[in-house]
C-alpha positions, 0 to 999 in steps of 0.5 A: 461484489468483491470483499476487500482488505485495505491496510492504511484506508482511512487516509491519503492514497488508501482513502481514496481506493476506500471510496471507489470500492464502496462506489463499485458496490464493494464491501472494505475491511479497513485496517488502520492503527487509528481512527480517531481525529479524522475530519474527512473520514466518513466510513466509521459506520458505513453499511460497506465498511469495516474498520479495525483498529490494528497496529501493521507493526504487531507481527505476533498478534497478525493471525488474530487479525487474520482470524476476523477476515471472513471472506477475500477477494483483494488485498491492497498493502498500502500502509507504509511510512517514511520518517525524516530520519538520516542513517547518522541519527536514526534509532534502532526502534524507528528502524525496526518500526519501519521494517516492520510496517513496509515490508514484514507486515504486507508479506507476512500478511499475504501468507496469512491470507493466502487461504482465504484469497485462493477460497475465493469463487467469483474472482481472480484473487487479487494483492496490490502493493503499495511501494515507492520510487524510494525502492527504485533509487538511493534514499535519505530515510535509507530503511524506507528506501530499504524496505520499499526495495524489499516490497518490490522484489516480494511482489515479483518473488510473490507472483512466481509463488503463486503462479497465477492463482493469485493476481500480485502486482504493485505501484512505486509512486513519486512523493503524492500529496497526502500528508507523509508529504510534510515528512519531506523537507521543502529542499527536496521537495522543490529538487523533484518538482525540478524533475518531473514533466508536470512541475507537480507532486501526484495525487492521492486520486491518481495513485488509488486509480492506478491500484484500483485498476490492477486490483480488479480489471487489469489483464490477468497477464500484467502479474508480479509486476510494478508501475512506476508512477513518477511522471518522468522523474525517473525514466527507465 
């Protein structure tokens, strides 16, 4: 049984690794800003799951959070946002919220629980980072793109940190369909479509299958790496 803290759980991408680590028999700390309206979340009392209500973007109050981790195993940074938000009108404050959430809370949150992870004794610690292709070419939320960039650097710079005592990778998804999808306009939307070798977005399922296997049966020699998940749309 592996102990496991998902940033983001309760919806999209993290939902769906939330249900395949309690099917595996896990238990699951779900860290989210808000529990609430959530028709197709069934874990608020799940024997498996914890859910904490915590907002990512409150960097000082992190080590209390930190502080209600008991054991860990995996950590999945998978909490992230992009704002439909161009640099010509984009405030200081959605700037800041976005640094904060994408790429200051997963690294900072790692350094907190850097102990606990290395305490671990029937596994290999394991972090996944949920990036974004936005990291990998010019973005039009340009702090999103800017801060997927940066999670991406930290995860390689991570693994050569930790050199094989913790397990760090990451996933830079294409647009999935969850609902930050309604935060592209249908413009761009379609020009990716266009792209990609199946005329279709990714799902949720597909992005937490990837995470879930380099989370926990991916060869310990895959580390400090990233997965495109793009279907074509970026071919390198």
């Amino acid at each position: 049984m592996r102990h496991v803290v998902i940033t983001g759980g309760n919806k999209g991408i993290g939902l769906a690794l939330t249900q395949k680590f309690v099917e595996a028999g896990d238990t699951v700390q779900i860290i989210a800003r808000d529990f609430s309206n959530q028709e197709d979340f069934d874990y608020q009392n799940h024997p498996q799951v914890t859910c904490t209500e915590f907002d990512l973007t409150d960097l000082d109050n992190l080590p209390g959070l930190v502080d209600s981790i008991e054991q860990l195993d995996v950590l999945i940074n998978n909490a992230g946002l992009l704002q439909p938000i161009t640099l010509d009108s984009y405030p200081d404050d959605a700037r800041d919220y976005s640094l904060q959430l994408n790429i200051m809370s997963p690294v900072k949150l790692t350094e907190l629980l850097t102990e606990k992870l290395k305490n671990t004794s029937n596994y290999t610690p394991r972090i996944v980072n949920n990036a974004s292709i936005a990291g990998q070419i010019g973005h039009p939320d340009i702090w999103y793109g800017i801060s997927k960039a940066g999670l991406i650097n930290a995860t390689k710079s991570l693994a050569k940190y930790f050199q094989g005592e913790i397990i760090v990778n990451a996933v830079a998804p294409s647009p999935v369909e969850t609902e930050m999808l309604n935060n592209i306009p249908e413009h761009r939307q379609q020009a990716f479509l266009k792209n990609t070798i199946a005329g279709r977005f990714a799902t949720a399922q597909e992005v937490a299958n990837t995470m879930y296997w380099l989370a926990t049966d991916s060869p310990e020699y895959i580390n400090g790496s990233c997965i495109d998940i793009n279907n074509g749309s970026l071919p390198r």
